[in-house]
C-alpha positions as CSV (number, residue, x, y, z in Angstrom):
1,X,0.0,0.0,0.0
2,X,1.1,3.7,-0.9
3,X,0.0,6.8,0.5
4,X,-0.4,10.3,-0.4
5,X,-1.0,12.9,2.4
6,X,-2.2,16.4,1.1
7,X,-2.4,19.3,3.3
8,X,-5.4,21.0,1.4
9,X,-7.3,19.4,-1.2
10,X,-10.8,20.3,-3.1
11,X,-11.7,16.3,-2.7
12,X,-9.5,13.5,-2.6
13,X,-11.1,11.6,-5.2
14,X,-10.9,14.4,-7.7
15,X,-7.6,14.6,-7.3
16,X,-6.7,11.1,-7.4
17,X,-8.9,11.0,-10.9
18,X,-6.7,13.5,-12.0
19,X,-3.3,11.7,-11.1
20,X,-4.8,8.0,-11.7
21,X,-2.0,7.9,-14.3
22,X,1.2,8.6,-11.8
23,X,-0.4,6.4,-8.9
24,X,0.0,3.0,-8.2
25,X,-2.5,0.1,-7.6
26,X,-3.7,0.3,-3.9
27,X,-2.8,4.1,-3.2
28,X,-4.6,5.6,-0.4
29,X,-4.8,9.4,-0.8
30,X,-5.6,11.5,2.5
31,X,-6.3,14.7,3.4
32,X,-6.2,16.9,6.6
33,X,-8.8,19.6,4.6
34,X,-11.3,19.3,2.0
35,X,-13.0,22.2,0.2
36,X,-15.5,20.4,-2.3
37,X,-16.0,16.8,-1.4
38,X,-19.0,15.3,-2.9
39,X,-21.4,12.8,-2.1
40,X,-23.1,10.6,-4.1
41,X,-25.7,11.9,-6.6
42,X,-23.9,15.0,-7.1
43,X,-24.7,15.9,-3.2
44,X,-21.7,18.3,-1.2
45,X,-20.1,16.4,1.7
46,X,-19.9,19.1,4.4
47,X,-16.6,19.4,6.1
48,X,-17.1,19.6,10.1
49,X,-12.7,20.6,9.7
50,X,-10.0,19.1,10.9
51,X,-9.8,15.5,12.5
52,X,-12.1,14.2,10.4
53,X,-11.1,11.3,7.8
54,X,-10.9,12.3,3.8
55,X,-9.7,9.6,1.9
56,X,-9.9,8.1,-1.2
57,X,-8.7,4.5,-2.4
58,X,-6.9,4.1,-5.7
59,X,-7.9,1.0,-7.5
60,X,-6.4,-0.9,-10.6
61,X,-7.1,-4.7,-10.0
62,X,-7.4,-5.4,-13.8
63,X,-7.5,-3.8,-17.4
64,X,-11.1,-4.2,-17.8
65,X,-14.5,-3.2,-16.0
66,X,-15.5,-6.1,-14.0
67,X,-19.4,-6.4,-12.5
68,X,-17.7,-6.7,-8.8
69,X,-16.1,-3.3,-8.8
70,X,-19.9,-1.6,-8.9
71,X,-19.8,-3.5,-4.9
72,X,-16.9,-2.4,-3.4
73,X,-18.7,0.9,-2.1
74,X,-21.1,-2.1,0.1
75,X,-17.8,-3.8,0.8
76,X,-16.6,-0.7,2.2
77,X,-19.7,0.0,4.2
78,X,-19.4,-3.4,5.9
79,X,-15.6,-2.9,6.9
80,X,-16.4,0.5,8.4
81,X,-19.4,-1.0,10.4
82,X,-17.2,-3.4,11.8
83,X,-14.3,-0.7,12.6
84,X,-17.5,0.9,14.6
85,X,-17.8,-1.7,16.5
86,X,-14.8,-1.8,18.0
87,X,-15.3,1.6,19.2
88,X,-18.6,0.5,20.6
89,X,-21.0,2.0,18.0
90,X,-23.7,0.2,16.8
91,X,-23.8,0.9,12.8
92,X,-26.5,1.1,10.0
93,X,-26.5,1.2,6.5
94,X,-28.7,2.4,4.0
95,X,-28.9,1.0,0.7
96,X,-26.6,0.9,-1.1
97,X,-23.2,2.3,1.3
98,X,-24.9,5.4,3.5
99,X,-23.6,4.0,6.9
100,X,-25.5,5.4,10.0
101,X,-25.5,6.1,14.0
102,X,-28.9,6.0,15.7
103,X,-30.4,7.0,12.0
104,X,-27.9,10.3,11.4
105,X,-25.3,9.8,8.7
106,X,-21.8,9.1,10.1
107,X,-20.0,8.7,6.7
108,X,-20.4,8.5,2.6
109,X,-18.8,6.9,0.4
110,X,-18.3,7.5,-3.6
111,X,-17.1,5.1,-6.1
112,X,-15.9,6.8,-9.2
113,X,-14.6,4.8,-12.7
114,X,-12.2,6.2,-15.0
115,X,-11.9,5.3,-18.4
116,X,-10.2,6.0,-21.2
117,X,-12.6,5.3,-24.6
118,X,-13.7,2.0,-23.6
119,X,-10.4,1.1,-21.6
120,X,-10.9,0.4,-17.8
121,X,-8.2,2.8,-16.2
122,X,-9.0,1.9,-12.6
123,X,-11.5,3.4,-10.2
124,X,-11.1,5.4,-7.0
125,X,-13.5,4.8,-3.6
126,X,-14.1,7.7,-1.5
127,X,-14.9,8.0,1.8
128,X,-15.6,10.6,4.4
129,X,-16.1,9.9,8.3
130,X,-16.9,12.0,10.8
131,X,-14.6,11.6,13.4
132,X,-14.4,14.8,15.3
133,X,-16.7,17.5,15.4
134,X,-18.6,20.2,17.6
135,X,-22.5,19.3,18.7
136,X,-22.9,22.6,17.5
137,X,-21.6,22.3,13.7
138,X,-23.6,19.1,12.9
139,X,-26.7,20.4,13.9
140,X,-26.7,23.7,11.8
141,X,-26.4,21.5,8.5
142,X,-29.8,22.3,6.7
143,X,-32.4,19.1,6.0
144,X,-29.4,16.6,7.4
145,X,-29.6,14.3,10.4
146,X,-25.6,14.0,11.2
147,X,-23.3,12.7,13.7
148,X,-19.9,12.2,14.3
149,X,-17.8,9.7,16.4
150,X,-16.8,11.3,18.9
151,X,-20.4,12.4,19.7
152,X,-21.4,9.1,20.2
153,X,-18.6,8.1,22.0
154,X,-17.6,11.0,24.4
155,X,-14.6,10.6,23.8
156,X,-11.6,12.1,21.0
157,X,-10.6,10.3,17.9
158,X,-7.0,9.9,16.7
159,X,-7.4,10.4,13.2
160,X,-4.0,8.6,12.0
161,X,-5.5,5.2,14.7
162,X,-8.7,5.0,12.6
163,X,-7.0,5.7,9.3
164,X,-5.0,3.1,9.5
165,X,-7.5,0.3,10.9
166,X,-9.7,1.1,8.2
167,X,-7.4,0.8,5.3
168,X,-5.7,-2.4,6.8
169,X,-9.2,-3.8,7.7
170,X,-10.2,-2.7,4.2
171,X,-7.3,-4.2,2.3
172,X,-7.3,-7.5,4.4
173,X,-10.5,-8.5,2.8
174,X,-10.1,-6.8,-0.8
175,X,-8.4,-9.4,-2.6
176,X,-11.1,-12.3,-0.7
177,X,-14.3,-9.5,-2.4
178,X,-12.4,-9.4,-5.5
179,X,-13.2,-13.2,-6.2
180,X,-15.6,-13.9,-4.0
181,X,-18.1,-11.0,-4.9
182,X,-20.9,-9.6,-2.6
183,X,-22.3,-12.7,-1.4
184,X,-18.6,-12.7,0.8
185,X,-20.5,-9.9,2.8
186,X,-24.0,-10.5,2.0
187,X,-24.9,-11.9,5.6
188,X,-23.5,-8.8,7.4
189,X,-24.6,-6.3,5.0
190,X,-28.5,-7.3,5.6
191,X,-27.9,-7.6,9.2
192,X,-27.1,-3.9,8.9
193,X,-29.6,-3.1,6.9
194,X,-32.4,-0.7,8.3
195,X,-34.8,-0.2,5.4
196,X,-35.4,-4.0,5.0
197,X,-39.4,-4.4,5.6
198,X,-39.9,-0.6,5.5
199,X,-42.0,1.1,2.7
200,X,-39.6,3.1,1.4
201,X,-38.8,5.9,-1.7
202,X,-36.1,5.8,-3.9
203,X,-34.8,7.7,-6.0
204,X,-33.6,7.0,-9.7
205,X,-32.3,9.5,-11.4
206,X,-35.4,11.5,-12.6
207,X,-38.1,8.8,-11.4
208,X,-39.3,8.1,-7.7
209,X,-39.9,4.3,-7.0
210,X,-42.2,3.7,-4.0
211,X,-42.5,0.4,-2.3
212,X,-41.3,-2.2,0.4
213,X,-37.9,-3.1,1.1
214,X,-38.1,-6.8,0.6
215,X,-34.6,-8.2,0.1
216,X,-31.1,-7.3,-0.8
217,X,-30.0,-10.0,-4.0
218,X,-26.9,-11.9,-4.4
219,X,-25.2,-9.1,-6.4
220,X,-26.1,-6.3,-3.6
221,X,-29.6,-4.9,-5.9
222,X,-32.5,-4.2,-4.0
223,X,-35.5,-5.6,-4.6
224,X,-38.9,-3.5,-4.0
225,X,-42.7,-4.6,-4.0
226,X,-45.5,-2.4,-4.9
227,X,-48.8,-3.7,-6.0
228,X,-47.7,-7.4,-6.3
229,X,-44.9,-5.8,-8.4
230,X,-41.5,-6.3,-7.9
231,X,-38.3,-4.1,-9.3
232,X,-35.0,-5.0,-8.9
233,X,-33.1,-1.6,-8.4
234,X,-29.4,-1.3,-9.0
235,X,-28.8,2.2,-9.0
236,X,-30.7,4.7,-6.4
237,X,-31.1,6.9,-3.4
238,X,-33.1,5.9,-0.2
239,X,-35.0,9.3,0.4
């Protein structure tokens, strides 16, 4: 594993798009600031400052697009659930990688692919934690229910400590996902799960799908009922 420490950064993952060329296979890019991380579908991640984790893995496990890749960001999910734990935290996550704390969001992550024409470059998987942060600065974000480790826990987090379990957790496993697939985590993801059994919305691009959470398939899609309907959704956002 390499790493990259910036001082100041607009995002991580931007920038490790932009040097995918000059960095090797399993480069971990962090940050100690972040001016313009994003979430997914296009949302702002809202930096709560310093002592909070921004990093971004840099991926090249093969020259072309494999189905897998598309669940690393549910790998991911799972490996920082069970990082949680071990501080005592009891995790959530909402389909497909939102991971939450007594139903406020603790951490995103963001999977971006890079190609070149139809060439599979590599991809790089985002993440942002909230590790440190005032009571007072998470509860002035707008329409967001937010938390932040050391909220739940009292206590203050060592940034470099949590850094490194998570990518050595992360990277212990990678290879194991890499041919094993979702079904590798499929038991602890669904135990996480906190929409399963819910009517729920989701949100597809343009489209709102309405329905109950019925299961989570062996490639990580959800399925939803409505109407003695059923749609299998790969792509979305739990509203």
């Amino acid at each position: 594993m390499n790493t990259v420490y910036l001082e100041r950064v607009e995002s991580t993952n931007l920038f490790a798009k932009s040097n995918l060329h000059d960095l090797a296979d399993c480069t971990v890019v962090h940050a100690k600031e972040q001016t313009a991380g994003r979430g997914r579908m296009q949302r702002k991640w809202v930096d709560l400052g310093e002592g909070n984790l921004f990093m971004s893995f840099v991926l090249k496990p093969s020259n072309s697009f494999n189905e897998v890749y598309s669940n690393l960001t549910q790998y991911l999910s799972v490996v920082l659930c069970d990082l949680l734990d071990e501080f005592g935290v009891s995790a959530e996550i909402k389909w497909p990688n939102d991971v939450q704390v007594n139903g406020k969001k603790i951490a995103g992550i963001l999977s971006e692919t890079v190609m070149q024409g139809s060439e599979f470059k590599g991809l790089v998987l985002g993440i942002g934690v909230n590790l440190n942060a005032e009571k007072s600065a998470v509860e002035v974000i707008p329409d967001k229910a937010v938390t932040s480790l050391n909220l739940e826990t009292g206590s203050y987090i060592n940034l470099d400590d949590f850094r490194c379990r998570l990518t050595d957790s992360f990277f212990a496993g990678y290879k194991e996902f890499l041919n094993t697939g979702f079904p590798m985590i499929k038991e602890k993801y669904v135990r996480r799960a906190c929409f399963l059994n819910r009517e729920i919305t989701v949100k597809v691009f343009n489209d709102d799908k309405k329905g109950v959470a019925k299961s989570i398939t062996e490639k990580g899609e959800l399925i939803l009922a409505n109407n003695n309907k059923e749609f299998v959704l790969t792509i979305g956002d739990i509203l």
